[in-house]
ZANU-659006 format. One record per residue: residue in one letter; x, y, z of N, C-alpha, C, O, CB in turn. Coordinates in steps of 0.05 Angstrom, whole numbers, plus 5000, padded with zeros to 4 digits. Glycine has a CB too. Layout:
# ZANU-659006
aXYZXYZXYZXYZXYZ;...
***
This chain:
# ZANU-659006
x502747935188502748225184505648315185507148245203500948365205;x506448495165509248525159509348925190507749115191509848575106;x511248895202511449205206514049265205515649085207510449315232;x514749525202517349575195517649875199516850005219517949465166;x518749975180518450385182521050395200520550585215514750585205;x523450305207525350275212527550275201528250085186525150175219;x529650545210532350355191533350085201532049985219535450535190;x535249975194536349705204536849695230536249485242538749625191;x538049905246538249915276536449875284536549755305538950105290;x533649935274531049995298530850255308529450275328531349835325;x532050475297532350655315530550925302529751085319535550695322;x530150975284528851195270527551085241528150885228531251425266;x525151305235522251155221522751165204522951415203519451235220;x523551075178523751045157521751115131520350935122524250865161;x521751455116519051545114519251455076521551535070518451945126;x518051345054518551255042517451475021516351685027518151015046;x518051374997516651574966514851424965515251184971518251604932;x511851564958510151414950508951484923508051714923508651394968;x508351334895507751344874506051194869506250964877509351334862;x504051274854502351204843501451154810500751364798501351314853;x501550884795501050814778498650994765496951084779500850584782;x498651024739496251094725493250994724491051124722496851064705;x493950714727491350534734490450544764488050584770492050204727;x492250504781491650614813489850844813487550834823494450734829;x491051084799489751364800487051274789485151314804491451614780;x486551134758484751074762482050974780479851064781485251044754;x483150784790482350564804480750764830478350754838485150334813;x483450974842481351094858479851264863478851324885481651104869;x479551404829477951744829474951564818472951694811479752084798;x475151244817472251224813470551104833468351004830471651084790;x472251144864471951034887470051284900470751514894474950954902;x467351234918467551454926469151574951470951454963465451484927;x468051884957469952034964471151994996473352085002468752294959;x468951785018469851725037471451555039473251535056468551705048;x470251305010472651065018475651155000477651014998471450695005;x475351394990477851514974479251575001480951425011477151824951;x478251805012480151885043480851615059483251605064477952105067;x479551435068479851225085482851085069484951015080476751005087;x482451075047485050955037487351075028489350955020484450815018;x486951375030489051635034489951695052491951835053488351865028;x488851615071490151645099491251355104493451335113487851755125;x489851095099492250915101494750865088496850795099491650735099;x494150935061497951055052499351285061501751335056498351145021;x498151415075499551625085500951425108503251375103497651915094;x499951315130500951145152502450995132504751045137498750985173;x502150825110504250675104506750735095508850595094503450545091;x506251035085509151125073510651215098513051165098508951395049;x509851315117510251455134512251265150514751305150507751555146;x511051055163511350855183512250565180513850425192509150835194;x510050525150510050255139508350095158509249885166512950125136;x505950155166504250075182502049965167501750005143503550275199;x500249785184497149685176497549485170499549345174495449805155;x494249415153494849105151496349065122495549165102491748915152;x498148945123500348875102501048565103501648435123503049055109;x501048495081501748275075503948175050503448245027499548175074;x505848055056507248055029505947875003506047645012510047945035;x505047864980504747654959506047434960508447454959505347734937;x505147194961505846984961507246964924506047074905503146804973;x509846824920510646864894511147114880511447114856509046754883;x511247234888512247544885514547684902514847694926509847724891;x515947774882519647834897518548184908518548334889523547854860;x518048274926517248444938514648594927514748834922519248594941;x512948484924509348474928508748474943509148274957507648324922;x506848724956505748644981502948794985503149034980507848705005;x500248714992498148804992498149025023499849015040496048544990;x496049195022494549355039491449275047490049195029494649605026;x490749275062487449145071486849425082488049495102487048825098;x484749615069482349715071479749675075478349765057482349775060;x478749575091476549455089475249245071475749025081475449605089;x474049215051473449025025475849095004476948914990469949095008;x476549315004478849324977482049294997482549345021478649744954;x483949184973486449124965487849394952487049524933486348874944;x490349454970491949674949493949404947493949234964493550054964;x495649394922497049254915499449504911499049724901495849064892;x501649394922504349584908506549384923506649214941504650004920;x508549524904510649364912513049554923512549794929511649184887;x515649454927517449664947520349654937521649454943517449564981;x521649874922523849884914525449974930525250214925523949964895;x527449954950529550114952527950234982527250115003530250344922;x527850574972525650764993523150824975522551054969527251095005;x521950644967519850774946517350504954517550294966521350794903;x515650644942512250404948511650484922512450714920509150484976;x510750414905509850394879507050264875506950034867511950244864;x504150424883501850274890502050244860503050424846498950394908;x500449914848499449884825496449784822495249814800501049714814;x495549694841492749694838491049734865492049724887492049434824;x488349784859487249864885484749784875483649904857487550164898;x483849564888480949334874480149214893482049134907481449064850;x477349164902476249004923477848744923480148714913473248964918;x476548564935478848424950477248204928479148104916479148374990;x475848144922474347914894475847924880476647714872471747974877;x476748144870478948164843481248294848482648364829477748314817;x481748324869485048354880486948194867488648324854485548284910;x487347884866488847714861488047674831489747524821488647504880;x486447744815486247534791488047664769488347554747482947484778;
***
């Protein structure tokens, strides 16, 4: 589990941009509306903090998943930015 939300000292939270892909947006207005919030409030903690369950992509130069319960947010991390690109149960997360 990756945690972070820190500048390099350790000393203050590091609050990030968060963007969302077209297909993401898709992905989650056909989600319903509780597991929509459950996973709106975990990007909110992740932009915020950079908290939860996080994992980096194996083979991927800054890929890193989110664990929501059965679904995967997939985004990756430029700079100060999170760029979610997909958000898919965890069956078809990876393919």
């Amino acid at each position: 589990m990756v945690s972070g939300g820190r500048d390099p000292d350790g000393l203050d939270p590091v609050a990030y941009q968060l963007f969302l892909s077209e297909e993401a947006r898709e992905q989650l207005r056909a989600l319903p509306d509780e597991l929509r919030k459950r996973i709106g409030y975990r990007l909110h903690v992740l932009q915020e903090e950079f908290a939860g369950d996080i994992k980096k992509l194996e083979g991927a130069r800054n890929h890193y998943r989110l664990r929501v319960g059965a679904y995967r947010i997939l985004f990756r991390i430029d700079a100060n930015s999170l760029e979610v690109y997909a958000v898919k149960q965890r069956k078809s997360a990876y393919e």
